[in-house]
VOKOL-883917 format. One record per residue (C-alpha): residue in three letters; x negated, y, z. Coordinates in nm, 2 decimals. Example, Ala and Ser with C-alpha at 12.3 -4.5 7.8 and 13.67 -1.06 7.14 Angstrom:
2
+---------+--------+--------+--------+
: residuo :      X :      Y :      Z :
+---------+--------+--------+--------+
:     ALA :  -1.23 :  -0.45 :   0.78 :
:     SER :  -1.37 :  -0.11 :   0.71 :
+---------+--------+--------+--------+
***
This chain:
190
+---------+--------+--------+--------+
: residuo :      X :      Y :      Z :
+---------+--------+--------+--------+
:     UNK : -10.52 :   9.98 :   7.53 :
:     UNK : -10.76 :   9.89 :   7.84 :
:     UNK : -11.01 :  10.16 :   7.78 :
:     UNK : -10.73 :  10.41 :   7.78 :
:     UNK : -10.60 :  10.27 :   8.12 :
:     UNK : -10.92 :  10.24 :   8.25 :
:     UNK : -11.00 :  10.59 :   8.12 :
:     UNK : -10.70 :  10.77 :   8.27 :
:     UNK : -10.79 :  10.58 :   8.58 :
:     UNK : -11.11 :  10.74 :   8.59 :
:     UNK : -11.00 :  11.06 :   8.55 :
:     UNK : -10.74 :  10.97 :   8.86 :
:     UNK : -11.04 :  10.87 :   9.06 :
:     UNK : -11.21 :  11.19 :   8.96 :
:     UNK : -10.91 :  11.42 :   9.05 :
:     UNK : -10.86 :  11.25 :   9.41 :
:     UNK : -11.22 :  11.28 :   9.48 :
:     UNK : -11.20 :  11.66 :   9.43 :
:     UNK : -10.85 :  11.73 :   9.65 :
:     UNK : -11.04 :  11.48 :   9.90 :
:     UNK : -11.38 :  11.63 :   9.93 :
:     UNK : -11.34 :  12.03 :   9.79 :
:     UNK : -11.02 :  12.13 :   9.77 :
:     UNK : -11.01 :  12.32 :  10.15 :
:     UNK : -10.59 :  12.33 :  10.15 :
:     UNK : -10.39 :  12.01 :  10.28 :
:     UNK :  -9.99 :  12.05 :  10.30 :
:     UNK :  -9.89 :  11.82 :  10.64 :
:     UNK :  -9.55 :  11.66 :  10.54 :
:     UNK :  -9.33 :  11.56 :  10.84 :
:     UNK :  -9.33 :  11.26 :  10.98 :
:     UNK :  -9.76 :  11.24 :  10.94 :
:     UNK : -10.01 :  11.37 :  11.15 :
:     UNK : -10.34 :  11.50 :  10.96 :
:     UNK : -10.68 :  11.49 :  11.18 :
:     UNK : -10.98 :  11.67 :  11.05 :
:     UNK : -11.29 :  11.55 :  11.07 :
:     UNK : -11.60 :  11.73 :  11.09 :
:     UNK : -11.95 :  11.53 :  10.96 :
:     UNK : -11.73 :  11.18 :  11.03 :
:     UNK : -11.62 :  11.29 :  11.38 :
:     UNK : -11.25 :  11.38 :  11.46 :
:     UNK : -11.23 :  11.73 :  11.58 :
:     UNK : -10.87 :  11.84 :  11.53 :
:     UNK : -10.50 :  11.71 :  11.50 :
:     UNK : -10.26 :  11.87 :  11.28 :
:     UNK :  -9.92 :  11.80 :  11.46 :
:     UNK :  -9.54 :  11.89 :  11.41 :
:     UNK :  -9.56 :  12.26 :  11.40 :
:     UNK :  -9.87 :  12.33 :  11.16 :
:     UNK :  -9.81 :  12.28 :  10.80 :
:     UNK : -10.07 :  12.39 :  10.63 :
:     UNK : -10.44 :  12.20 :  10.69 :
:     UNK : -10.74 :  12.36 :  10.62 :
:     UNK : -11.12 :  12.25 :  10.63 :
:     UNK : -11.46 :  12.35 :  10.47 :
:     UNK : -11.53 :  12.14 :  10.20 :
:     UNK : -11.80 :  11.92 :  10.15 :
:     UNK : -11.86 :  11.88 :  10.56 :
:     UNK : -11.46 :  11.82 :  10.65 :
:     UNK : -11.22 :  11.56 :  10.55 :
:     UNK : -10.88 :  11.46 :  10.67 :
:     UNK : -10.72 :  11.16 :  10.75 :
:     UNK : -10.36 :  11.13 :  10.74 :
:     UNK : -10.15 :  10.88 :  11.02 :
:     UNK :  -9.82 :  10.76 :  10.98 :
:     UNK :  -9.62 :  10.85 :  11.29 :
:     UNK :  -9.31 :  10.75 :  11.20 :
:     UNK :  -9.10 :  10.43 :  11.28 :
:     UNK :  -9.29 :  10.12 :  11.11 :
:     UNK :  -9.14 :   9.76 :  11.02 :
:     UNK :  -9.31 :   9.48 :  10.95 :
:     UNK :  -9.30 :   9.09 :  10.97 :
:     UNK :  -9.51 :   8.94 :  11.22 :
:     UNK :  -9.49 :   8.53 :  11.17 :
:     UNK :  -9.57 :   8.21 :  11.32 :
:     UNK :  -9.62 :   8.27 :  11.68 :
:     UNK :  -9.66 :   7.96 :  11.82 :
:     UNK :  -9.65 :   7.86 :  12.22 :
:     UNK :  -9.67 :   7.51 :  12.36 :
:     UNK :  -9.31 :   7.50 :  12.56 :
:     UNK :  -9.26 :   7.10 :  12.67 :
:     UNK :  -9.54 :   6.87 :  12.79 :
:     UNK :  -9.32 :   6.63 :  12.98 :
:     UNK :  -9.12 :   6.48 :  12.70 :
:     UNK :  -9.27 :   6.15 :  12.54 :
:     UNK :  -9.30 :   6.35 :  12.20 :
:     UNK :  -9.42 :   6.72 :  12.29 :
:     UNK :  -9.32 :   7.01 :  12.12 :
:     UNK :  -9.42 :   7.38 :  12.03 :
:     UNK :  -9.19 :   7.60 :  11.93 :
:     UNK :  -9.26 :   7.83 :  11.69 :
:     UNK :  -9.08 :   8.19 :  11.63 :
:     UNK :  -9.09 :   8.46 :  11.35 :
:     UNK :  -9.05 :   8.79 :  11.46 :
:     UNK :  -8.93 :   9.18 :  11.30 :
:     UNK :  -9.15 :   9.39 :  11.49 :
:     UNK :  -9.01 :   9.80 :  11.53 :
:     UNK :  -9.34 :  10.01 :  11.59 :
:     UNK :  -9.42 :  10.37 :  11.61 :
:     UNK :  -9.80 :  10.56 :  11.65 :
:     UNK :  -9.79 :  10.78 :  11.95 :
:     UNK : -10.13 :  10.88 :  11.92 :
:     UNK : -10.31 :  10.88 :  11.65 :
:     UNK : -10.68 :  10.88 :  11.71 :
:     UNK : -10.56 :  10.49 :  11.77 :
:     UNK : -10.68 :  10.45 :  11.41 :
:     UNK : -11.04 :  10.46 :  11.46 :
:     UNK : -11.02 :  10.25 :  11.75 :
:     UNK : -10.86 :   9.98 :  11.58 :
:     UNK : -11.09 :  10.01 :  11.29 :
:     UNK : -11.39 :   9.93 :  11.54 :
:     UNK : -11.24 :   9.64 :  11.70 :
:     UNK : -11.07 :   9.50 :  11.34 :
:     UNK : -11.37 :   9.57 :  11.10 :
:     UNK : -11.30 :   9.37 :  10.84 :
:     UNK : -10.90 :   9.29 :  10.85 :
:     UNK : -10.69 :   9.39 :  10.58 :
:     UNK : -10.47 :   9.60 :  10.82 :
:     UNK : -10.54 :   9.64 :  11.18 :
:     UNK : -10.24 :   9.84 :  11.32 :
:     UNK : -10.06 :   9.53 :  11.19 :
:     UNK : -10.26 :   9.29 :  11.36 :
:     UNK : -10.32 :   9.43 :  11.67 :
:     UNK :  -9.88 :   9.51 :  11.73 :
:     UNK :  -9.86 :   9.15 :  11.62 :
:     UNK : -10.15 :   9.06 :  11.90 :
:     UNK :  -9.94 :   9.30 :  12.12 :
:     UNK :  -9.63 :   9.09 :  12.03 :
:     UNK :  -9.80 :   8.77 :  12.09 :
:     UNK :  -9.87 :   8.87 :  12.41 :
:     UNK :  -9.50 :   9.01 :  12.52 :
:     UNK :  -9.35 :   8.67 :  12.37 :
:     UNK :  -9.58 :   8.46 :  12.61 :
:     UNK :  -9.46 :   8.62 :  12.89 :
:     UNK :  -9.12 :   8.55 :  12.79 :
:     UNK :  -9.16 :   8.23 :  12.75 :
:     UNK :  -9.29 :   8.18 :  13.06 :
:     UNK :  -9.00 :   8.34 :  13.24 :
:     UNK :  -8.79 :   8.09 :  13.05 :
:     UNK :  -8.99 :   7.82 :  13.16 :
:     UNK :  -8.96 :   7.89 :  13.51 :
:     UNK :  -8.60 :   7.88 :  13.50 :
:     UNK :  -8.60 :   7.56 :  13.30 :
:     UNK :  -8.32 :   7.72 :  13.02 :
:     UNK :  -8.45 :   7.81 :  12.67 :
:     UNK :  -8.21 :   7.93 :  12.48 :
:     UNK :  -8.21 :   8.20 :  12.20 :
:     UNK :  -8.03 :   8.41 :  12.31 :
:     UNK :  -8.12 :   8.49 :  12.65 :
:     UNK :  -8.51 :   8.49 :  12.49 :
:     UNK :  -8.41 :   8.77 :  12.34 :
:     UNK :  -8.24 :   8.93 :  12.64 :
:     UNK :  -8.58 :   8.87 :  12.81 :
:     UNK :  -8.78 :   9.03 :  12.54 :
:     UNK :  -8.56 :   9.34 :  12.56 :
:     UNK :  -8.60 :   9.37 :  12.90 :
:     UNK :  -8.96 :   9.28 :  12.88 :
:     UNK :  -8.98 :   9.56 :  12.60 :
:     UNK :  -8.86 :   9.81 :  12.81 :
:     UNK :  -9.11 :   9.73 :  13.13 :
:     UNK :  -9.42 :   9.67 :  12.87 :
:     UNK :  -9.77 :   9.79 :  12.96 :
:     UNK :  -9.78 :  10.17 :  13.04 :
:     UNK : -10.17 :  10.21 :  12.87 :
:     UNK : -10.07 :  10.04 :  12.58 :
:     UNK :  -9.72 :  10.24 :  12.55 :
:     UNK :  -9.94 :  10.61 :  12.56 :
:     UNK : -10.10 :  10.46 :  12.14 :
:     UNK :  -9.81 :  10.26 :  12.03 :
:     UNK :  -9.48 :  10.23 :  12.11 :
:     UNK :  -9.28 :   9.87 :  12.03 :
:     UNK :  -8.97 :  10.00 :  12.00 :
:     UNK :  -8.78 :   9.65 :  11.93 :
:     UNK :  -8.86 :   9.33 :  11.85 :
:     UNK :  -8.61 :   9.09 :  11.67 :
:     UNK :  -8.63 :   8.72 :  11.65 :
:     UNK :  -8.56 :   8.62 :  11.28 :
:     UNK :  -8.70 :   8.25 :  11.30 :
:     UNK :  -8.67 :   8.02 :  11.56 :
:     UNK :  -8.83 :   7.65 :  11.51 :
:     UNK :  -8.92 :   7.34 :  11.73 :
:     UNK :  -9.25 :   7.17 :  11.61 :
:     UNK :  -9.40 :   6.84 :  11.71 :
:     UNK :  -9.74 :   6.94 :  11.84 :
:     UNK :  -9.93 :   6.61 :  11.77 :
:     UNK : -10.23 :   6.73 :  11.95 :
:     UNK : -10.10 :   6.69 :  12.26 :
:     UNK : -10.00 :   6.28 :  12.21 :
:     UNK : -10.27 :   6.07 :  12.36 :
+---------+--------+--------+--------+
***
Protein backbone atom coordinates (compact mmCIF):
# COMPACT_ATOMS: atom_id res chain seq x y z
CA UNK A 1 0.00 0.00 0.00
CA UNK A 2 3.04 2.60 0.49
CA UNK A 3 4.64 1.86 -2.87
CA UNK A 4 1.28 2.57 -4.49
CA UNK A 5 1.11 5.94 -2.61
CA UNK A 6 4.43 6.76 -3.04
CA UNK A 7 4.08 5.69 -6.75
CA UNK A 8 0.98 7.90 -7.56
CA UNK A 9 2.96 10.54 -5.74
CA UNK A 10 5.60 10.27 -8.16
CA UNK A 11 3.60 10.46 -10.96
CA UNK A 12 1.95 13.81 -9.21
CA UNK A 13 5.48 15.16 -8.92
CA UNK A 14 6.05 14.31 -12.56
CA UNK A 15 2.77 15.94 -13.88
CA UNK A 16 3.41 19.29 -11.91
CA UNK A 17 6.87 19.47 -13.09
CA UNK A 18 5.59 19.37 -16.73
CA UNK A 19 2.54 22.18 -16.27
CA UNK A 20 5.44 24.08 -14.32
CA UNK A 21 8.33 23.97 -16.67
CA UNK A 22 6.61 23.08 -20.42
CA UNK A 23 3.28 23.59 -20.55
CA UNK A 24 3.45 27.49 -22.13
CA UNK A 25 -0.55 28.21 -21.05
CA UNK A 26 -1.45 29.40 -17.31
CA UNK A 27 -5.26 30.35 -16.62
CA UNK A 28 -5.01 33.56 -13.94
CA UNK A 29 -8.00 32.95 -11.53
CA UNK A 30 -9.28 36.10 -9.74
CA UNK A 31 -8.19 37.13 -6.81
CA UNK A 32 -4.19 36.08 -7.82
CA UNK A 33 -1.80 37.88 -9.61
CA UNK A 34 0.69 35.58 -11.83
CA UNK A 35 4.34 37.20 -12.60
CA UNK A 36 6.50 35.69 -15.18
CA UNK A 37 9.78 35.24 -14.85
CA UNK A 38 12.26 35.13 -17.42
CA UNK A 39 15.92 33.06 -16.60
CA UNK A 40 14.84 33.69 -12.55
CA UNK A 41 14.16 37.46 -13.09
CA UNK A 42 10.58 38.94 -12.94
CA UNK A 43 9.69 40.52 -16.08
CA UNK A 44 5.92 40.69 -16.24
CA UNK A 45 2.70 40.90 -14.04
CA UNK A 46 -0.41 39.35 -15.02
CA UNK A 47 -3.11 41.49 -13.33
CA UNK A 48 -7.09 41.74 -13.12
CA UNK A 49 -7.87 42.01 -16.75
CA UNK A 50 -5.57 39.28 -18.42
CA UNK A 51 -6.61 35.73 -17.99
CA UNK A 52 -4.77 33.77 -19.84
CA UNK A 53 -0.70 33.64 -19.05
CA UNK A 54 1.68 32.59 -21.40
CA UNK A 55 5.55 31.94 -21.42
CA UNK A 56 8.22 29.97 -23.39
CA UNK A 57 8.95 26.91 -21.75
CA UNK A 58 11.99 25.80 -20.39
CA UNK A 59 13.38 29.63 -19.94
CA UNK A 60 9.88 31.12 -18.15
CA UNK A 61 8.09 30.29 -15.13
CA UNK A 62 5.37 31.89 -13.18
CA UNK A 63 4.75 32.55 -9.78
CA UNK A 64 1.40 33.05 -8.54
CA UNK A 65 0.64 35.81 -5.40
CA UNK A 66 -2.26 35.86 -3.30
CA UNK A 67 -3.87 39.26 -3.44
CA UNK A 68 -6.70 38.77 -1.70
CA UNK A 69 -7.74 39.53 1.99
CA UNK A 70 -5.41 37.28 4.35
CA UNK A 71 -6.10 36.21 8.15
CA UNK A 72 -3.93 34.95 10.35
CA UNK A 73 -2.98 34.72 14.08
CA UNK A 74 -0.11 36.71 15.18
CA UNK A 75 0.72 35.74 19.07
CA UNK A 76 2.57 36.76 22.06
CA UNK A 77 3.48 40.32 21.52
CA UNK A 78 4.96 41.20 24.52
CA UNK A 79 5.85 45.07 25.78
CA UNK A 80 7.18 46.03 29.15
CA UNK A 81 4.18 48.61 30.35
CA UNK A 82 4.96 49.31 34.37
CA UNK A 83 8.40 49.78 35.93
CA UNK A 84 7.26 51.68 38.90
CA UNK A 85 5.28 49.11 40.79
CA UNK A 86 7.25 46.93 43.37
CA UNK A 87 6.36 43.76 41.15
CA UNK A 88 6.79 44.86 37.35
CA UNK A 89 4.76 43.72 34.72
CA UNK A 90 4.57 43.04 30.87
CA UNK A 91 1.66 42.66 29.29
CA UNK A 92 1.23 40.44 26.80
CA UNK A 93 -1.43 40.59 23.78
CA UNK A 94 -2.55 38.11 20.95
CA UNK A 95 -3.66 39.60 17.96
CA UNK A 96 -6.05 38.61 14.50
CA UNK A 97 -4.20 40.39 11.93
CA UNK A 98 -6.54 41.44 8.40
CA UNK A 99 -3.77 41.75 5.60
CA UNK A 100 -3.88 42.20 1.90
CA UNK A 101 -0.69 42.20 -0.91
CA UNK A 102 -0.81 45.42 -2.81
CA UNK A 103 2.13 44.73 -4.73
CA UNK A 104 3.30 41.72 -5.38
CA UNK A 105 6.89 41.79 -6.36
CA UNK A 106 6.91 42.10 -2.24
CA UNK A 107 7.41 38.31 -2.43
CA UNK A 108 10.96 38.26 -3.55
CA UNK A 109 11.84 40.90 -1.20
CA UNK A 110 10.66 39.15 1.68
CA UNK A 111 12.23 35.96 0.64
CA UNK A 112 15.75 37.84 0.73
CA UNK A 113 15.34 39.35 3.96
CA UNK A 114 13.45 35.98 5.58
CA UNK A 115 15.74 33.22 3.87
CA UNK A 116 15.08 30.53 5.83
CA UNK A 117 11.54 31.18 7.74
CA UNK A 118 8.73 29.06 7.15
CA UNK A 119 6.56 31.96 5.94
CA UNK A 120 7.76 35.45 5.55
CA UNK A 121 4.72 37.52 4.61
CA UNK A 122 3.51 36.15 7.92
CA UNK A 123 6.35 37.22 9.81
CA UNK A 124 7.17 40.34 8.44
CA UNK A 125 2.90 41.75 8.99
CA UNK A 126 3.43 40.23 12.37
CA UNK A 127 6.97 42.49 12.65
CA UNK A 128 4.73 45.17 11.07
CA UNK A 129 2.18 44.59 13.88
CA UNK A 130 4.68 44.53 16.57
CA UNK A 131 5.67 47.74 15.58
CA UNK A 132 2.02 49.50 15.26
CA UNK A 133 1.18 47.91 18.88
CA UNK A 134 4.37 49.64 20.46
CA UNK A 135 3.38 52.80 19.37
CA UNK A 136 0.10 52.26 20.91
CA UNK A 137 1.20 51.43 23.89
CA UNK A 138 3.17 54.28 24.22
CA UNK A 139 0.32 56.68 23.59
CA UNK A 140 -1.32 54.80 26.38
CA UNK A 141 1.46 55.30 28.52
CA UNK A 142 1.58 58.89 28.13
CA UNK A 143 -1.76 59.33 29.22
CA UNK A 144 -1.34 57.05 32.24
CA UNK A 145 -4.93 54.91 31.24
CA UNK A 146 -4.56 51.39 29.79
CA UNK A 147 -7.52 50.01 29.21
CA UNK A 148 -8.73 47.55 26.38
CA UNK A 149 -10.76 49.20 25.00
CA UNK A 150 -9.50 52.50 24.13
CA UNK A 151 -6.10 50.23 22.97
CA UNK A 152 -8.06 49.21 20.51
CA UNK A 153 -9.46 52.59 19.63
CA UNK A 154 -5.80 53.65 19.40
CA UNK A 155 -4.78 50.90 17.12
CA UNK A 156 -7.65 51.76 14.68
CA UNK A 157 -6.74 55.13 14.53
CA UNK A 158 -3.13 54.19 14.43
CA UNK A 159 -4.18 51.71 11.50
CA UNK A 160 -5.56 54.29 9.55
CA UNK A 161 -2.42 56.89 9.82
CA UNK A 162 0.23 53.81 9.43
CA UNK A 163 3.37 54.29 7.35
CA UNK A 164 2.66 55.41 3.78
CA UNK A 165 5.94 53.17 2.16
CA UNK A 166 4.91 50.34 3.94
CA UNK A 167 0.95 50.84 2.90
CA UNK A 168 2.13 50.93 -1.21
CA UNK A 169 3.25 46.48 -0.47
CA UNK A 170 0.83 45.62 2.17
CA UNK A 171 -2.02 46.84 3.39
CA UNK A 172 -3.14 46.06 7.32
CA UNK A 173 -6.53 46.34 6.98
CA UNK A 174 -7.54 45.59 10.77
CA UNK A 175 -6.08 44.31 13.56
CA UNK A 176 -8.15 42.74 16.42
CA UNK A 177 -7.03 42.04 19.95
CA UNK A 178 -8.17 38.43 20.86
CA UNK A 179 -5.85 37.98 24.03
CA UNK A 180 -5.09 40.39 26.45
CA UNK A 181 -2.63 39.15 29.59
CA UNK A 182 -0.66 40.84 32.39
CA UNK A 183 2.73 38.97 33.03
CA UNK A 184 5.18 39.34 35.89
CA UNK A 185 8.42 40.14 34.10
CA UNK A 186 10.90 38.80 36.73
CA UNK A 187 13.74 40.22 34.82
CA UNK A 188 13.27 43.49 35.77
CA UNK A 189 13.28 42.67 39.93
CA UNK A 190 16.61 43.43 41.36
Amino acid sequence: MDNTLSFAELILKFWNTILEYIWPLYFRHEGFNIIKKTCGKPTKIYENGERFCWKFPFFQTFDIVDIRCQTFNSTAHSFGCNNIKTVPYNVVVDTQVEFRIIDPKVIYELNNDFNNQINPLYLFVSNQVHLLLSKCFLDTKQTGFLNLNNLQETINDKLKNTDKDFGKYIKINRVVITSYDYNISLRQIQ
